[in-house]
C-alpha positions in Angstrom: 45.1 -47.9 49.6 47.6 -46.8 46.8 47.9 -43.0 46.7 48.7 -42.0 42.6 50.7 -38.6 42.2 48.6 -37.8 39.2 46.1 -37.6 41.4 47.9 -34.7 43.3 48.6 -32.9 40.3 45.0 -33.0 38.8 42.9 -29.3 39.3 39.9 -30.2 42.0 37.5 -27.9 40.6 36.9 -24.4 39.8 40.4 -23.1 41.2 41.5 -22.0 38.1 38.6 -19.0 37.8 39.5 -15.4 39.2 38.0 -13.9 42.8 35.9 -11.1 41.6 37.4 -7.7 42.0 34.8 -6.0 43.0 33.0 -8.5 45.3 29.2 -9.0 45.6 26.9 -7.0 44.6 25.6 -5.7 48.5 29.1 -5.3 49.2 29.3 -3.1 46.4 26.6 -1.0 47.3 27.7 -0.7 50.8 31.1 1.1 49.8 29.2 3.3 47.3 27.2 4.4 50.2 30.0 4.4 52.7 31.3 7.1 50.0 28.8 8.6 49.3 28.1 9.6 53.2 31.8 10.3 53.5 31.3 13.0 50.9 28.2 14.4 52.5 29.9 14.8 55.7 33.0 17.1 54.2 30.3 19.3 52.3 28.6 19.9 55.9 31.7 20.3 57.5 32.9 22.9 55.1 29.6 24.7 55.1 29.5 25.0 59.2 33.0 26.0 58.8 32.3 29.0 56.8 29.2 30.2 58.4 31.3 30.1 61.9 33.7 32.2 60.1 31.5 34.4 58.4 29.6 35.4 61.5 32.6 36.1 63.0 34.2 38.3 60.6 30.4 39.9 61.0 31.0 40.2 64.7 34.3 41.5 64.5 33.3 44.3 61.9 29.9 45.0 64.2 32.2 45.8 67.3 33.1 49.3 68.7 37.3 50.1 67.7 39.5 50.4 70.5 36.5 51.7 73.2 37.3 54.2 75.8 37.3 53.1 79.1 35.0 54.2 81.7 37.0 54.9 84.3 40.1 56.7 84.9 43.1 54.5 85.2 44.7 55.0 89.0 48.5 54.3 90.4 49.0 50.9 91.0 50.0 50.2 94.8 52.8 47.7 95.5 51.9 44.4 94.5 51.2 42.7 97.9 52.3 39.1 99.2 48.8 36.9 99.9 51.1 34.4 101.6 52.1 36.8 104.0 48.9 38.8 104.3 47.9 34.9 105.5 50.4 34.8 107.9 51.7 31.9 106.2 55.2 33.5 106.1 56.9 36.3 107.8 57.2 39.5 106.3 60.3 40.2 105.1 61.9 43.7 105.1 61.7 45.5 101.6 65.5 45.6 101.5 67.9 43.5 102.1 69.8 44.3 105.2 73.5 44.8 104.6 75.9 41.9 106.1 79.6 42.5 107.9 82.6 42.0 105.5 84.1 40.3 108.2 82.7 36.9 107.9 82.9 36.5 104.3 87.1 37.5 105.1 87.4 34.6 107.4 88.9 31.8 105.6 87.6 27.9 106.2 89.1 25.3 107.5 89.5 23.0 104.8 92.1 24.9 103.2 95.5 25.4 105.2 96.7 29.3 104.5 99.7 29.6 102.3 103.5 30.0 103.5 105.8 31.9 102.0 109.0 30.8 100.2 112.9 31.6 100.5 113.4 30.4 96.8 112.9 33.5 95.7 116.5 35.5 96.0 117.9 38.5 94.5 120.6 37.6 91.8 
């Protein structure tokens, strides 16, 4: 069987014509009611959005400015520790008890104290 190149280069049918823009016709109508619901959607959404709003700006307006309180207000005690009140932890004394000067004088061990010098002499 002979293949011929013209063959190859001949059109096989209805290549030529353009694909339809638009696309069928129930494709069509599916987007235009794909839109068409989108649209509905944002109107209700914008409409529950303002009657949330305006009932509260109602509610806010409705309500008592800066109300009095009912009772006195008392001193405040010393905030206390739960953990402690648990027993979780020891107390602790409210102040630090003061430490001896002595220890924090004492130099390590790491660190070889320094020795004076004879270079320095009087000229």
């Amino acid at each position: 069987m002979a293949l011929d190149p013209r063959d190859l280069l001949r059109p096989r049918g209805p290549t030529n014509e353009p694909a339809p823009l638009a696309g069928t016709r129930s494709e069509r109508i599916q987007r235009l009611q794909i839109g068409v619901f989108g649209i509905g959607a944002m109107v209700l959404l914008v409409g529950l959005a303002d009657v949330v709003i305006s009932r509260a700006q109602l509610t806010e307006a409705e309500a008592v400015p800066e109300a009095a309180p009912t009772v006195e207000p008392t001193e405040t005690t010393a905030p206390r520790d739960p953990l402690a009140d648990a027993g979780v932890v020891p107390e602790l004394p409210p102040e630090p008890t003061p430490t001896s000067t002595q220890s924090a004088a004492q130099p390590t061990q790491d660190v070889p104290p320094p020795t004076p010098t004879a270079d320095a002499s009087p000229e």
